[in-house]
C-alpha positions as CSV (number, residue, x, y, z in Angstrom):
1,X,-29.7,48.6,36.0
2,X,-28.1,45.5,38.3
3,X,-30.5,43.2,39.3
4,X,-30.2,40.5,41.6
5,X,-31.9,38.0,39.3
6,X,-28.4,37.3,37.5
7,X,-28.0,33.4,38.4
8,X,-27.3,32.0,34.2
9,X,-24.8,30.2,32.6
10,X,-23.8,30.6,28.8
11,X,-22.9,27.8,26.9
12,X,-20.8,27.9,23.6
13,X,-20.1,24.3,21.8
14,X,-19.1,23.4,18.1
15,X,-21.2,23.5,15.2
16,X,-22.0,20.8,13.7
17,X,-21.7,18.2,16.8
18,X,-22.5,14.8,16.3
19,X,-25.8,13.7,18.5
20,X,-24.5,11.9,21.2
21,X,-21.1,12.9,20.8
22,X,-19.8,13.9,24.5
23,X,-16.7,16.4,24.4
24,X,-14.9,17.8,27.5
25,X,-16.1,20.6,29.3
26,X,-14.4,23.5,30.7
27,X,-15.8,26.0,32.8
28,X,-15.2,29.5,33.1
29,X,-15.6,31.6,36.6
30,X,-14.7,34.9,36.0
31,X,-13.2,37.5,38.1
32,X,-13.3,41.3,39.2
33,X,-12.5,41.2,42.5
34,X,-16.1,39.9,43.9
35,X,-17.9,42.9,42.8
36,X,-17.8,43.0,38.6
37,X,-17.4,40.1,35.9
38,X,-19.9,39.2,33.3
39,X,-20.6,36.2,31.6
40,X,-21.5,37.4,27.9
41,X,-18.7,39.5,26.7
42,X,-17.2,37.3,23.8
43,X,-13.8,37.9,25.7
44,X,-15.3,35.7,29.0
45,X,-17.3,33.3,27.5
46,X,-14.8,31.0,25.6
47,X,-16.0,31.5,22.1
48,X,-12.1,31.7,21.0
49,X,-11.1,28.9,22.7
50,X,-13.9,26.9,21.5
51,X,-12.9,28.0,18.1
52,X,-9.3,26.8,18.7
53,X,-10.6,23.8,20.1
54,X,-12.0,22.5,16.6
55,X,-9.1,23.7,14.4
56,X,-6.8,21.7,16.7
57,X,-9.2,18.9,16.2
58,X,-9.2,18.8,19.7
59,X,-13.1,20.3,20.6
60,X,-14.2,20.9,24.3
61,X,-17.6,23.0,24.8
62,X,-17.2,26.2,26.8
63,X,-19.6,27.0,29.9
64,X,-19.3,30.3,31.4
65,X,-21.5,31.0,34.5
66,X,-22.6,34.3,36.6
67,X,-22.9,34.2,40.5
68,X,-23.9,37.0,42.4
69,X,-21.5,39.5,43.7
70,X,-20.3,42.3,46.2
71,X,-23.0,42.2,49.3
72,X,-25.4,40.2,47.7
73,X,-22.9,37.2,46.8
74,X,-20.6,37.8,50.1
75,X,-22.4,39.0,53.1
76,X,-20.0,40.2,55.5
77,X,-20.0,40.3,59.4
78,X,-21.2,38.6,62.6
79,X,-25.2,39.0,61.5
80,X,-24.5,37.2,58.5
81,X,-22.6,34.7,60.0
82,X,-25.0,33.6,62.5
83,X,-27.7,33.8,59.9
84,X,-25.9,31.1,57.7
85,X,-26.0,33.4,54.2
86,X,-22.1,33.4,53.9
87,X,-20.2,33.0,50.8
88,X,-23.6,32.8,48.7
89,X,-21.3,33.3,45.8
90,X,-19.5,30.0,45.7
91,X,-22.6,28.3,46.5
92,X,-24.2,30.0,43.6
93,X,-21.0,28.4,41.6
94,X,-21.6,25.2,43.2
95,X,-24.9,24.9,41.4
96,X,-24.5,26.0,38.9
97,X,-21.4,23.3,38.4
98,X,-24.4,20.8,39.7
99,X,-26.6,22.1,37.2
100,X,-24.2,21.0,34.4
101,X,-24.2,17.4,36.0
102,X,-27.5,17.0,35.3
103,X,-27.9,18.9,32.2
104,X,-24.7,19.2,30.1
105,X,-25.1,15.9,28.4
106,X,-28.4,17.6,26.5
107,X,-25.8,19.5,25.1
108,X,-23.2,17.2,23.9
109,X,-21.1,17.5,27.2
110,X,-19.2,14.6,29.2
111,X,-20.4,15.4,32.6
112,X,-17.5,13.0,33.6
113,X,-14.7,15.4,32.1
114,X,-15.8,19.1,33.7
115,X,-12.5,21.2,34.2
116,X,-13.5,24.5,36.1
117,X,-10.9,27.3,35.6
118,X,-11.1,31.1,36.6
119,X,-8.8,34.2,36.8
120,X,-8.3,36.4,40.0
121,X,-11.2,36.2,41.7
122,X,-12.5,34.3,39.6
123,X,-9.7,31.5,40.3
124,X,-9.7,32.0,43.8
125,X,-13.5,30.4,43.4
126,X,-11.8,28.2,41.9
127,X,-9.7,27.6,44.9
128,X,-12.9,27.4,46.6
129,X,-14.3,24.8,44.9
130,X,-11.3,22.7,46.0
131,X,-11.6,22.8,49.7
132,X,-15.3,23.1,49.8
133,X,-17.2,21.1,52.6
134,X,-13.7,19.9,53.7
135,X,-13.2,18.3,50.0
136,X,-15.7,15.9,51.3
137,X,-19.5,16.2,50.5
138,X,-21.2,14.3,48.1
139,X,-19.8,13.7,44.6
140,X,-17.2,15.7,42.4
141,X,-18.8,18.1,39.9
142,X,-15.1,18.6,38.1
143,X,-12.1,16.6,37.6
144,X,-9.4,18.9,37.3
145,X,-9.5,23.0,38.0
146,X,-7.0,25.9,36.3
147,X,-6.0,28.4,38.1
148,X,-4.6,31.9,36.7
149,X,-3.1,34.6,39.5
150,X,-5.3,33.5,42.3
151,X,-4.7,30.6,45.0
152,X,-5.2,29.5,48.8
153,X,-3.4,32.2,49.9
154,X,-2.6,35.3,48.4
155,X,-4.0,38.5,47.9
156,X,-7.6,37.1,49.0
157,X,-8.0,36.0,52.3
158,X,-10.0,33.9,53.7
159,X,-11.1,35.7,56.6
160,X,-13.2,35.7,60.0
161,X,-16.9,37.2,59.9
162,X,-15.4,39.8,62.9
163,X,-12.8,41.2,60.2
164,X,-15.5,41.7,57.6
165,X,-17.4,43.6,60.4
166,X,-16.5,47.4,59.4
167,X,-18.0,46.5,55.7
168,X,-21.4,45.3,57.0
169,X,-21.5,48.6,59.4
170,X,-20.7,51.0,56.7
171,X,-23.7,49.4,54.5
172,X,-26.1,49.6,57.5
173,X,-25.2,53.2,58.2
174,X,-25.4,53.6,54.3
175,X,-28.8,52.5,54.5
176,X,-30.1,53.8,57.6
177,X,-30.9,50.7,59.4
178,X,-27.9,51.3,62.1
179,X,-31.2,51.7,64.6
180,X,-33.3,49.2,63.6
181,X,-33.7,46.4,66.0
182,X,-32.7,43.6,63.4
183,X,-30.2,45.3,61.1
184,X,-30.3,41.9,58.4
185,X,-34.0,42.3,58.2
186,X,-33.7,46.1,57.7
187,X,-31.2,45.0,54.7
188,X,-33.7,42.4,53.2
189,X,-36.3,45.0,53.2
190,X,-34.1,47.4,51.0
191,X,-34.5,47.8,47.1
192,X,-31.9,46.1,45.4
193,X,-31.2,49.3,43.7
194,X,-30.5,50.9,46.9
195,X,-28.1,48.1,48.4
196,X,-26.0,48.1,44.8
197,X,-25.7,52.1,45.7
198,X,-24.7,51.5,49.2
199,X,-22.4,49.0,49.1
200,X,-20.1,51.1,46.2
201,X,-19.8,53.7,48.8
202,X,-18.3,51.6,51.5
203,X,-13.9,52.7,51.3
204,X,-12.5,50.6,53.1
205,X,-9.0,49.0,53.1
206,X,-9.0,46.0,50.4
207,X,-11.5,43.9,49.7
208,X,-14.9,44.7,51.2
209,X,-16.7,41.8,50.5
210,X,-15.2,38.7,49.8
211,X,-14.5,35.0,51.4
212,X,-15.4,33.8,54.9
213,X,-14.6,31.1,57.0
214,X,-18.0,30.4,57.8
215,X,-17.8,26.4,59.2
216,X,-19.7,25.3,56.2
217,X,-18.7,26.4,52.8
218,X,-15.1,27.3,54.1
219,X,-14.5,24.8,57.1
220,X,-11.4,26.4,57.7
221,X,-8.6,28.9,56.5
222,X,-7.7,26.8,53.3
223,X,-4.0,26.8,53.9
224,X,-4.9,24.3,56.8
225,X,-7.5,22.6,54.9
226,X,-4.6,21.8,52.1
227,X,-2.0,20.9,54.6
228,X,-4.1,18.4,55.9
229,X,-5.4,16.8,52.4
230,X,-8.8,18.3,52.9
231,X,-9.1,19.1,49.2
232,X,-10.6,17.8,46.0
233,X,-8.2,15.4,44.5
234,X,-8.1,16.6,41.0
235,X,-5.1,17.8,39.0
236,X,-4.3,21.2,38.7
237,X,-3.0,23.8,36.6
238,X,-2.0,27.1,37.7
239,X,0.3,30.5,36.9
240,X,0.9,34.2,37.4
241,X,2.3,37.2,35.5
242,X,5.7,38.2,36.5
243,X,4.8,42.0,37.1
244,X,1.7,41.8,39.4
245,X,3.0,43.7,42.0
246,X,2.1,46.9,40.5
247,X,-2.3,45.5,40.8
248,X,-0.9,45.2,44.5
249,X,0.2,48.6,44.3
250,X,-3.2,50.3,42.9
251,X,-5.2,47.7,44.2
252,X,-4.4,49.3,47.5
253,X,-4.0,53.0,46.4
254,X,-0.4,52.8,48.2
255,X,2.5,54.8,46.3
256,X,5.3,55.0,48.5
257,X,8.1,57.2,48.8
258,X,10.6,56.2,52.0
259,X,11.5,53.0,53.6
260,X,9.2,54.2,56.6
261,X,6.0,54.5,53.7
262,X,6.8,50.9,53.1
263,X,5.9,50.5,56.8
264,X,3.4,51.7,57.2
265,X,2.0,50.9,54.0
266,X,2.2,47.2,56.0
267,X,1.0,48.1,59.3
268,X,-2.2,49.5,57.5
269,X,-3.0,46.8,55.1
270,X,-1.2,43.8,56.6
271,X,-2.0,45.0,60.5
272,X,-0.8,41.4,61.5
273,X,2.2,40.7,59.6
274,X,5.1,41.3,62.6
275,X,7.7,44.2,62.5
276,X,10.3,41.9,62.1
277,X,8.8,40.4,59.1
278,X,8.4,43.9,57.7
279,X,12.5,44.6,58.2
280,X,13.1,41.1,56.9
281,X,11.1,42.0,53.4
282,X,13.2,45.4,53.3
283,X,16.5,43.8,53.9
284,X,15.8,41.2,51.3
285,X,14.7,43.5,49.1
286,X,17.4,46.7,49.1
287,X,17.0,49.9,47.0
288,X,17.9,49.7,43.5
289,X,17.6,45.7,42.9
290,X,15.9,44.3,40.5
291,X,11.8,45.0,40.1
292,X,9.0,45.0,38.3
293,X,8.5,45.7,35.2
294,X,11.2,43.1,35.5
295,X,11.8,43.9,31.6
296,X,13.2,47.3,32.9
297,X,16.7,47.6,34.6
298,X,16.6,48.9,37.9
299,X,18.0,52.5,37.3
300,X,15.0,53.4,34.4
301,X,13.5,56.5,35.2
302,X,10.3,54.8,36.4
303,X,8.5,57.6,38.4
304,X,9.3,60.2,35.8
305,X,8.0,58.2,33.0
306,X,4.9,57.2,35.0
307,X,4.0,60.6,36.0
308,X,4.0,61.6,31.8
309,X,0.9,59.5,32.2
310,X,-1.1,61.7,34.5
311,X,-0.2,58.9,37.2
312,X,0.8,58.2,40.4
313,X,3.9,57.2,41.1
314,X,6.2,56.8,44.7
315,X,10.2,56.3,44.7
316,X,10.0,53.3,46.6
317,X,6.9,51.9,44.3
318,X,9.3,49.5,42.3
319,X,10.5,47.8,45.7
320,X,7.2,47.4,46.4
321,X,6.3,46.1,43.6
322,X,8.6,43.3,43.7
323,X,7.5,42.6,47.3
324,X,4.4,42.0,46.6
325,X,4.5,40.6,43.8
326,X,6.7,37.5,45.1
327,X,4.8,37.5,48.4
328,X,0.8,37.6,47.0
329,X,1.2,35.6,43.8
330,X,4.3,33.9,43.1
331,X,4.9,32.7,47.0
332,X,1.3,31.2,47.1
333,X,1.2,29.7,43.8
334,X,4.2,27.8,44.5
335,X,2.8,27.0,48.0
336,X,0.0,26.0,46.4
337,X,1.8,23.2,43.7
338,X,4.1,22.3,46.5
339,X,1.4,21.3,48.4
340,X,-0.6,19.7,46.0
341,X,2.4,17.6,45.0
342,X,2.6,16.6,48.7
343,X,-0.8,15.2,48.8
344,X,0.6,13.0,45.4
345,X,-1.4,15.2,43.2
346,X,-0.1,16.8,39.6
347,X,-0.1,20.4,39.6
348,X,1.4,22.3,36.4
349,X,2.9,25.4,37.4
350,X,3.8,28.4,35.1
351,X,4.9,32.2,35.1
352,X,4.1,34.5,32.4
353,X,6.3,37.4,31.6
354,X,5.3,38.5,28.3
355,X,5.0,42.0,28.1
356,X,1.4,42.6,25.8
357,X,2.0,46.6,25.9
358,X,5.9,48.2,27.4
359,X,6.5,51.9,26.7
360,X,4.8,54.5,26.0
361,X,2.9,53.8,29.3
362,X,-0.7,54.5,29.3
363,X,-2.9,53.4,32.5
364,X,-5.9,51.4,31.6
365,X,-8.0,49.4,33.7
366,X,-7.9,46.9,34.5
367,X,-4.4,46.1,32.9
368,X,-3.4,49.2,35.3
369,X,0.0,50.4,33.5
370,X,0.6,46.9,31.4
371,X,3.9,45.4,31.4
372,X,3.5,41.8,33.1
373,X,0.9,42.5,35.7
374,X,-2.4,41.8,36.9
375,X,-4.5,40.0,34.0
376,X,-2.7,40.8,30.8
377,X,-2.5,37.4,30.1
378,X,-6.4,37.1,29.8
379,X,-6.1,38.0,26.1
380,X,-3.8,35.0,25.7
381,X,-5.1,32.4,27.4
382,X,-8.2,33.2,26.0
383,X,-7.0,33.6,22.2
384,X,-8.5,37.1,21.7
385,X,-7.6,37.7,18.0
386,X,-6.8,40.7,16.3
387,X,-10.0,41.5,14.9
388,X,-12.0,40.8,18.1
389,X,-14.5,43.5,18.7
390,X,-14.4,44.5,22.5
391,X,-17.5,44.1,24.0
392,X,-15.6,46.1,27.0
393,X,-13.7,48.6,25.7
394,X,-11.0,48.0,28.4
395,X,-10.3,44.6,26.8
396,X,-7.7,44.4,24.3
397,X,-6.6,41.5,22.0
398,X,-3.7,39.8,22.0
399,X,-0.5,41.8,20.8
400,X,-0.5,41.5,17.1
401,X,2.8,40.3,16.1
402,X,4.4,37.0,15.1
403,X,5.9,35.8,18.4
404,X,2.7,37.3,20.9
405,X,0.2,35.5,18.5
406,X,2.5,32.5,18.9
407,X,2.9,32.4,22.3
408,X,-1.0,33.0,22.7
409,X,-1.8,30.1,20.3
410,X,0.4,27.8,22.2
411,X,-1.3,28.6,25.6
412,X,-4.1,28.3,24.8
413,X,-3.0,25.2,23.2
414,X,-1.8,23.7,26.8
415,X,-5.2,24.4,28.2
416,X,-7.4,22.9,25.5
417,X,-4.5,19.6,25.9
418,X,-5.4,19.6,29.9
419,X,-9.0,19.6,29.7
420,X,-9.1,16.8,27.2
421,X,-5.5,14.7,28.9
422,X,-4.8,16.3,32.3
423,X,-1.5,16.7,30.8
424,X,-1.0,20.2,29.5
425,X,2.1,19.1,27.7
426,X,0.9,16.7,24.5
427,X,4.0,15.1,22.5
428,X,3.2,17.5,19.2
429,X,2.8,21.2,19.7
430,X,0.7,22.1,16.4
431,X,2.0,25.9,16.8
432,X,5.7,25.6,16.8
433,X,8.3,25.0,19.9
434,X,6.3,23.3,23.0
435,X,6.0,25.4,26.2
436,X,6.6,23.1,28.9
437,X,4.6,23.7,32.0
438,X,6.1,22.7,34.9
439,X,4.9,19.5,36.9
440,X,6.0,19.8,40.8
């Protein structure tokens, strides 16, 4: 049964650790799109990387931290806005990263040498962090922050309490407090039970629960908050998977078939983006170019061999697909760097395009139909070995041959070499050829 009582942190550190030895500390905020992400599974809370850590000789102790989620970690609307409970969620991150200040010495932690580093939404809490409070309040609770496939801008925005007003209605009618003189009050009063139940059935377009711009947490929409050096100066590393467009794709339940789908597949989920933006993105990307899965050519019989898998496909889908996958992830993470760098700060930019599974296609969440897309590098970054045991059965390891156990030695390498240098490239690689992250 969810409960709301869910505010714990995990930590995992070497055996064996010398008293008063103090080792670098990275932090893990997970993701699932602000409604799902646990702390405990072995495949979240950095056991493998600590393990790498200390055969590299190189040991950091792992933290991995729960904040509350959906409703109850993001209220939405007007009512929550003027009641001053918005983005509960990063707050709840926030302390907990406090917490660890105080407290993660007692466990052989350098409190000066915290890297935070999450994936999706998990990373863009990460993003968070950095423009909290205008990058201004009080002390620094990390030095340095990873980012994998979520940013500033993206697929997450940052949005107005009025554009989060159809989710808070839906949840009131869901709970029958659409009459009652104080509809927040009405919500308080509810079992959690009941709110967890209510807020599952609210179908609206994208995210129903998510960031706010509330003044406080969020000053303002971070793009601005960036531009004008309004950030935590730490370095940063930060990447994306080369297929991702296709998460965009189910993400939004949009398969389209025509050039008019397209548009109206952006009218409905990007209501502001101008026409002329929309025939722009169709004129720069023509039929038959090429698209994700990127290791495809662009005449494969995608749709035919997608439908073999009992799933959806559209004609257009593969357009789309690259659309969106340059616009949400690889436009904003390169934003992002660029902007960083403009503010003379190191950011280490890289692009994955493995592909973990190709052909037969088989859809599995939350890898949706695997290729390069949406989280597939998870299992490499995180050094899930062959013989790991899912605690989720929709986690797999890492793809067990020679080159794939390589490549997720040696990334997981660079992030173990960034939380103890803030250079994700050391001299040596002990795992074969070096991958050289970029530094913009």
């Amino acid at each position: 049964m969810p409960r709301e009582d869910c505010l714990n942190l995990n930590t995992i550190r070497p055996a064996g650790l010398r008293a008063r030895r103090k080792l670098p500390v990275l932090v893990w905020i997970c993701g699932g799109g602000f409604t799902q992400g646990p702390n405990a599974d072995p495949a979240w809370n950095l056991s493998y990387v600590i393990r790498e850590s200390v055969q590299q000789e190189q040991p950091i102790i792992g933290v991995a931290i729960n904040y509350r989620l959906s409703f109850l970690g993001f209220p939405a609307g007007i009512q929550a806005m003027n009641a001053g409970i918005t983005n509960l969620g990063f707050k709840d991150q926030r302390l907990a990263l406090q917490w660890l200040q105080e407290n993660i010495a007692a466990f052989g932690g350098d409190p000066d040498r915290v890297t935070i580093r999450g994936e999706s939404a998990g990373a863009v809490g990460v993003s968070a962090q950095l423009v909290a409070y205008g990058g201004q309040k009080n002390s620094n609770p990390f030095r340095a922050a990873i980012l994998h496939s979520g940013f500033l801008t993206g697929f997450t925005i940052f949005r107005t309490a009025p554009l989060f007003q159809p989710s808070y209605d839906a949840l009131v009618a869901n709970l029958s407090c659409s009459n009652h003189p104080n509809t927040l009050t009405c919500l308080r009063a509810a079992p959690v039970e009941s709110i967890y139940k209510a807020q599952n059935q609210v179908t609206l377009p994208l995210l129903q629960w998510g960031p706010l711009v509330d003044g406080d947490f969020i000053k303002r929409a971070p793009v601005f908050e960036m531009n004008d050096g309004r950030v935590v100066r730490v370095p940063i590393m930060l990447g994306n998977n080369v297929d991702e467009g296709f998460w965009a794709i189910d993400f939004a339940n949009g398969h389209p078939n025509t050039t008019d789908d397209i548009r109206h597949y952006f009218n409905a989920y990007v209501p502001a983006l101008p026409s002329a933006a929309v025939e722009a993105l169709l004129e720069a990307y023509p039929e038959n170019a090429p698209a994700p899965p990127f290791s495809l050519p662009p005449d494969f019989p995608w749709c035919q061999t997608v439908r073999a898998a009992n799933t959806t496909c559209g004609a257009q889908e593969r357009r789309v697909a690259a659309m969106l996958g340059d616009t949400v992830f690889d436009a904003a993470r390169l934003f992002m760097a660029r902007g960083w760098a403009k503010q003379g700060l190191k950011a280490y930019s890289y692009r994955f395009d493995a592909t973990p599974r190709s052909l037969p296609l088989k859809y599995q969440f939350p890898q949706g139909r695997w290729f390069s897309t949406h989280g597939v590098e998870m299992s490499y970054s995180l050094g899930l070995p062959r013989d790991y045991v899912a605690g989720n059965p929709d986690t797999v390891p890492v793809r067990d041959v020679p080159g794939h156990v390589a490549l997720s030695r040696n990334m997981v390498s660079r992030m173990i070499a960034f939380v103890h240098t803030l250079d994700p490239n050391p001299p040596k690689s002990r795992h074969g050829r070096c991958l050289v992250i970029s530094l913009w």
